[in-house]
C-alpha positions in Angstrom: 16.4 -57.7 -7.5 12.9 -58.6 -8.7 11.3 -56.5 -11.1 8.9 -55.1 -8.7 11.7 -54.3 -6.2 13.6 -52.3 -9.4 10.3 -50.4 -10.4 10.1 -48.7 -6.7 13.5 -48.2 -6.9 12.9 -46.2 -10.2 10.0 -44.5 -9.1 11.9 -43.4 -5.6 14.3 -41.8 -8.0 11.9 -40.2 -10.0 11.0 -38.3 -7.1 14.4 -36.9 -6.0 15.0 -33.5 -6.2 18.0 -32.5 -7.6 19.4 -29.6 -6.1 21.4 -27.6 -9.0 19.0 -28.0 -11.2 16.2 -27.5 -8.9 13.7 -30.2 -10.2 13.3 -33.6 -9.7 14.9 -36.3 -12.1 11.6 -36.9 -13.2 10.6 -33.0 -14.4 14.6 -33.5 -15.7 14.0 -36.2 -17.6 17.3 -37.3 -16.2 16.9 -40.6 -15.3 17.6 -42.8 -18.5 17.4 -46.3 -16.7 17.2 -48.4 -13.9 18.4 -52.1 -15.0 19.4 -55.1 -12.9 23.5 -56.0 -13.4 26.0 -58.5 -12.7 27.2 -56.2 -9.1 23.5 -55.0 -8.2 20.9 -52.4 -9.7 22.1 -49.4 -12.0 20.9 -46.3 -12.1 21.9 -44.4 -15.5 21.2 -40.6 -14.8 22.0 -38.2 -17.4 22.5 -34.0 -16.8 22.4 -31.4 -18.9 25.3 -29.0 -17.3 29.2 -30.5 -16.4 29.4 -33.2 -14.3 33.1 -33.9 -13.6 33.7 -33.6 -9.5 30.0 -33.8 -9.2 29.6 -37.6 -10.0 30.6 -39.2 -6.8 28.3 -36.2 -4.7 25.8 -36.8 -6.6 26.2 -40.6 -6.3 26.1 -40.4 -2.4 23.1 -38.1 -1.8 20.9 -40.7 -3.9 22.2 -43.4 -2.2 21.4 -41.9 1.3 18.0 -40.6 0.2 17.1 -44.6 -1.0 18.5 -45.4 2.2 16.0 -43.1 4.2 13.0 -44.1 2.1 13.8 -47.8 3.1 14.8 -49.2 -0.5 18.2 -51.7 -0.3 21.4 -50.5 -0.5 23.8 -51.7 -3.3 22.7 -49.3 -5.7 25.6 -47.7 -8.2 25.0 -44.9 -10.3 26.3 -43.3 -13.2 26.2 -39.6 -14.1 26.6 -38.1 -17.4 26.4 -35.0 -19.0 24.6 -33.9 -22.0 24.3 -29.8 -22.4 21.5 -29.0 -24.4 21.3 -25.4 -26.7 19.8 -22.9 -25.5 19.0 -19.4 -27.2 16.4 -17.2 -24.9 15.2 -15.8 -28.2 14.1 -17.6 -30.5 14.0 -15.6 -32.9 17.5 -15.5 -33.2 19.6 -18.0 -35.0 22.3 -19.9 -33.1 25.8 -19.6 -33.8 26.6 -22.5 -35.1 28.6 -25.0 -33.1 28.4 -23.3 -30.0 25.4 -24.5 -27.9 25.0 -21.9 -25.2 26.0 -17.8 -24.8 27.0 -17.1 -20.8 26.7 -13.4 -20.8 28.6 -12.3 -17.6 27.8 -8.3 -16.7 27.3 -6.0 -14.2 25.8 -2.0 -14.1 28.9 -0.4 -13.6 32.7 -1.2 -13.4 35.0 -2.0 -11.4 32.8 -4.6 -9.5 34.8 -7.7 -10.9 33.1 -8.6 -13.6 36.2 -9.5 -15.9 38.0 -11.7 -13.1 34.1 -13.7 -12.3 34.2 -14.4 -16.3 37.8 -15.6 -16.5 37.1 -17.9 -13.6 33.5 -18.9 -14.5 35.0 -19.9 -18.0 38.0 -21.7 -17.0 35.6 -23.6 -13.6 33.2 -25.2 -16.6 35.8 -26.4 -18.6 37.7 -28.4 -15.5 34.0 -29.3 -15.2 33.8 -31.5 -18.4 32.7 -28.5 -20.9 33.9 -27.1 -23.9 34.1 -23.7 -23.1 35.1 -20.8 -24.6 35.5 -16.7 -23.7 34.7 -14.0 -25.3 36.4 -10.3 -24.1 33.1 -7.9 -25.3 34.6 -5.1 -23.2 35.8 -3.0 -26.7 36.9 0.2 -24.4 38.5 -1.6 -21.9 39.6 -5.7 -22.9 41.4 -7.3 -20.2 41.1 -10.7 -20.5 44.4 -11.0 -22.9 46.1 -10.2 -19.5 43.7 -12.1 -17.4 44.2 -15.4 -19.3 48.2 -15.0 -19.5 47.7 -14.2 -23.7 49.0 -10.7 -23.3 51.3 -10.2 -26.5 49.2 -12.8 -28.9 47.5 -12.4 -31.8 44.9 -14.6 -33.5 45.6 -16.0 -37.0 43.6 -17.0 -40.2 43.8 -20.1 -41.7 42.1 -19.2 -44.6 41.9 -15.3 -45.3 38.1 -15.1 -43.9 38.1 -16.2 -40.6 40.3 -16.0 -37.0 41.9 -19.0 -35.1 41.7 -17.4 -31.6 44.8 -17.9 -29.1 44.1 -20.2 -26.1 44.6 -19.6 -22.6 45.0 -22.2 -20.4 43.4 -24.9 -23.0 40.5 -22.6 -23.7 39.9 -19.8 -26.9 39.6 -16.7 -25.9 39.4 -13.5 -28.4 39.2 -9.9 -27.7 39.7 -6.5 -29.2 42.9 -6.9 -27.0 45.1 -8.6 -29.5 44.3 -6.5 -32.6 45.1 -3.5 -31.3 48.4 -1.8 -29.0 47.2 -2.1 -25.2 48.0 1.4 -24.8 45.8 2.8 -27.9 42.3 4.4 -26.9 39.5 2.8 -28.5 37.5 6.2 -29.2 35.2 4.7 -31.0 30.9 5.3 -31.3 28.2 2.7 -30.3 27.8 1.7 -33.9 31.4 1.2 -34.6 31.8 -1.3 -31.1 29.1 -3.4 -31.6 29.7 -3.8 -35.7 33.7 -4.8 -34.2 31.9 -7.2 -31.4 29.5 -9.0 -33.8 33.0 -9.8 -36.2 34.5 -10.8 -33.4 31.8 -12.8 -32.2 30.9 -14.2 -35.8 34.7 -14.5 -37.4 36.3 -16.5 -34.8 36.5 -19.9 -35.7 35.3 -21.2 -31.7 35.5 -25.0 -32.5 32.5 -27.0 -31.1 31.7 -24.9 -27.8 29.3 -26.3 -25.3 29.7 -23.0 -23.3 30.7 -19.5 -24.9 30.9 -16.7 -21.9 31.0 -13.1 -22.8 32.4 -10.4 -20.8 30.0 -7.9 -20.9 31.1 -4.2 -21.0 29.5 -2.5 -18.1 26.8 -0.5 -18.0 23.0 -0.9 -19.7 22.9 1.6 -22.4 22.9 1.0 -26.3 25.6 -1.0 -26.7 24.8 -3.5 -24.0 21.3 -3.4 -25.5 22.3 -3.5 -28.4 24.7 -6.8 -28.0 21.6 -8.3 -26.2 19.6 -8.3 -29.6 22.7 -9.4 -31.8 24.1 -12.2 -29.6 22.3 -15.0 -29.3 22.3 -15.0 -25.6 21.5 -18.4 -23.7 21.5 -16.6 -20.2 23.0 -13.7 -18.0 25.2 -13.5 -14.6 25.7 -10.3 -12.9 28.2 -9.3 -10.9 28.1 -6.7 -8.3 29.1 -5.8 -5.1 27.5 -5.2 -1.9 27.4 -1.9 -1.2 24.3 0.2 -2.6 25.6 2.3 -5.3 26.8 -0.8 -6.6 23.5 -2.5 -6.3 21.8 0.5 -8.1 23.1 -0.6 -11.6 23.2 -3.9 -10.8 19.6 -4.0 -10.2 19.1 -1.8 -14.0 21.2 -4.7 -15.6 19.5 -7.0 -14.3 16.0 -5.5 -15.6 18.0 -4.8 -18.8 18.2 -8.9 -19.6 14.8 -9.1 -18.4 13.4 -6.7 -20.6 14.7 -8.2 -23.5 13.7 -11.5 -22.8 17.3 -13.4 -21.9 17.0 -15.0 -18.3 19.3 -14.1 -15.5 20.7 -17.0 -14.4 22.2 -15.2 -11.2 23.4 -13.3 -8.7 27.9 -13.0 -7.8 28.2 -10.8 -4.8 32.0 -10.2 -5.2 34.5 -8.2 -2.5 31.8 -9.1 0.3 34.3 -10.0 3.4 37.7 -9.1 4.0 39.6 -11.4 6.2 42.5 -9.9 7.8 45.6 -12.0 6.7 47.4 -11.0 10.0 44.6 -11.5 13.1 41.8 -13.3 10.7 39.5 -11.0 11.5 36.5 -10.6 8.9 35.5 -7.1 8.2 32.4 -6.1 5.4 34.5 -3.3 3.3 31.5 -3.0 0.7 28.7 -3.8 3.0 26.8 -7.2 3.9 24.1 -8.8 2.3 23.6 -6.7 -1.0 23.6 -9.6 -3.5 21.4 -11.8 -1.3 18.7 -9.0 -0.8 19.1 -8.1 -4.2 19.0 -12.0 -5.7 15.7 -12.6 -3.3 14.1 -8.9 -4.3 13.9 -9.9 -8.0 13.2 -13.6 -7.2 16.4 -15.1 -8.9 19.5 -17.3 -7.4 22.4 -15.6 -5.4 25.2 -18.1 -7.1 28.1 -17.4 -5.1 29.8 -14.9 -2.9 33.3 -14.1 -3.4 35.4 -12.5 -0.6 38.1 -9.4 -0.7 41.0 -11.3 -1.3 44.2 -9.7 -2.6 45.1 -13.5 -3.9 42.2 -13.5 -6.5 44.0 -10.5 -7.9 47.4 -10.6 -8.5 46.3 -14.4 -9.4 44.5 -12.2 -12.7 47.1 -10.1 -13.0 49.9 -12.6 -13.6 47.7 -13.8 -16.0 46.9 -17.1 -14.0 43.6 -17.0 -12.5 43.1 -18.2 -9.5 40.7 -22.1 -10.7 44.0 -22.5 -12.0 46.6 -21.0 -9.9 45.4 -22.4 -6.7 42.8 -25.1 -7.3 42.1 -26.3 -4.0 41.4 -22.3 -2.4 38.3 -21.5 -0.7 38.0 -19.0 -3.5 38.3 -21.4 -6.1 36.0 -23.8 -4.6 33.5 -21.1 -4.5 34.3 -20.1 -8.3 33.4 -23.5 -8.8 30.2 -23.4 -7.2 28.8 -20.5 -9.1 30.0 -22.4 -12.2 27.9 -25.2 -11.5 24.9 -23.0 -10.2 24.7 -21.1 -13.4 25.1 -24.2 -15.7 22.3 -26.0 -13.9 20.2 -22.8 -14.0 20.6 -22.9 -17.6 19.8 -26.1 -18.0 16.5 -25.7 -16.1 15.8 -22.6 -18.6 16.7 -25.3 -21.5 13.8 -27.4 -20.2 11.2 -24.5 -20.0 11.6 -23.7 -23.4 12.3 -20.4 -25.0 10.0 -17.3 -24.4 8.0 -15.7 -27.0 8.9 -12.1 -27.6 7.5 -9.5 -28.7 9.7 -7.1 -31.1 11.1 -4.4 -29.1 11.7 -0.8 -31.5 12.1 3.0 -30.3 10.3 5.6 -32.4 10.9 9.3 -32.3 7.5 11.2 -30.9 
């Protein structure tokens, strides 16, 4: 291929749009080279969110949008990953080794939140990242059950600092394994978020590309509280579709907003129910909540999850369901959200942080 012919073929790339991240590889600054080899041209692109299953998609779509612009085939293309930090804040330091703080939430409970940040944790890691989780739900921890560590207990190497257990190759900490599941944690604002930053700070994470936080629900002072402690990178809510549910979803959402740290998306969980018996699909919770709410306050609807009693007893057993049953429609779509979110945060990497002003509540 003549030089001319590789400089069109570089500047065709330039010009695709990139779907999970929502630029093009030129606004990216993904495409890394274009060089002539032994078997044809190369195209070297490089992303910043998880790549793995994503490669040989990826690979095809470029291929077939050459093909439609008229350039020759025999193009091969390699995809890499490379996940820049990311703190919204910037005035905030960065915890060190861990590049990037998921925070996943929701207005109220019971809406799934725990079981989407299990999952979304566990999907980035088969992905390619170093991932982590983080159980910030002091009243009501769940992940210790959730990631099959029910019964653990961290340990110290040194007197100072924790070595979290893993579940299912990643480290997860909670309140959960320092206390007896049964014992009440009747504890003030100031004493949760004081025991959420040591958690948070103590744990010895290893290099994490990925930490994701299980938010406790709601959007008073300890959620806002945790917002301007934790060096959050980006923030996934969780709700379902029917109003009430919406009602707080919407005030978490504002909550991140207000405070600076970019919502990265919308999870509509328990949407459709699909009878196991006849198949036919019912909306339990409604239709359409997450996808009016995501478009109302221009952000992303990441996935919808269905009312499946599989997703679970897949939690409860302590097995969730990315790993449990990889190849399930449910899975898949934990898998998309995973990928939606990272590429949403990578897009926020590129913008750059926001500057803030301080936020502080006087007495009249």
């Amino acid at each position: 291929m003549s030089a001319g012919q590789l400089e069109r073929l570089r500047a065709a790339l330039l010009q695709y749009h990139e779907p999970i991240l929502g630029l093009t590889l030129e606004q990216a600054g993904a495409l890394e080279s274009v060089e002539e080899a032994p078997g044809g041209p190369v195209a070297r692109i490089v992303l910043g969110f998880p790549v793995e299953g994503y490669q040989e998609q990826l690979a095809a779509a470029l291929i077939a949008y050459l093909a439609d612009a008229g350039l020759p085939p025999g193009l091969s293309v390699d995809v890499r990953s490379r996940i820049p930090p990311f703190v919204a804040d910037r005035r905030q330091r960065p915890l060190p080794d861990v590049a990037n703080v998921i925070a996943v939430a929701s207005g109220k409970g019971g809406v799934g939140k725990s079981t989407v940040a299990a999952n979304l944790a566990l999907a980035l890691a088969l992905q390619g990242a170093r991932t982590g989780l983080l159980d910030a739900d002091i009243y009501g921890p769940s992940q210790p059950r959730m990631m099959g560590l029910a019964g653990q207990h961290p340990t110290s190497s040194d007197g100072k600092s924790l070595d979290p257990p893993r579940g299912h190759g990643i480290p997860v900490m909670s309140i959960g394994f320092l206390v007896d599941a049964d014992q009440p944690m009747a504890w003030r604002g100031p004493m949760v978020t004081q025991a959420l930053s040591q958690l948070l700070t103590d744990t010895r994470w290893g290099t994490l590309d990925y930490l994701v936080v299980d938010m406790p629900p709601g959007t008073g002072d300890i959620q806002l509280t945790l917002t301007q402690r934790v060096p959050v990178s980006g923030a996934v809510i969780v709700t379902t579709p029917q109003e009430i549910a919406l009602i707080d979803a919407r005030k978490g959402l504002q909550m991140f907003r207000k405070v600076g740290v970019p919502v990265l998306g919308i999870v509509e969980n328990m949407g459709v129910h699909r009878c196991p018996a006849c198949g036919h699909e019912s909306h339990i919770f409604d239709a359409g909540g997450g996808a009016e709410l995501a478009r109302r306050y221009d952000t992303t609807l990441l996935g919808q999850l269905p009312l499946d009693a599989a997703i679970r007893e897949q939690v409860d057993s302590g097995t969730p369901g990315v790993i449990a049953d990889p190849l399930s429609p449910a899975s898949r779509i934990f898998h998309a959200i995973a990928r939606r979110a990272a590429g949403r945060l990578a897009a926020s990497a590129l913008r750059g942080a926001a500057e803030l002003p301080a936020i502080s509540i006087e007495d009249e």
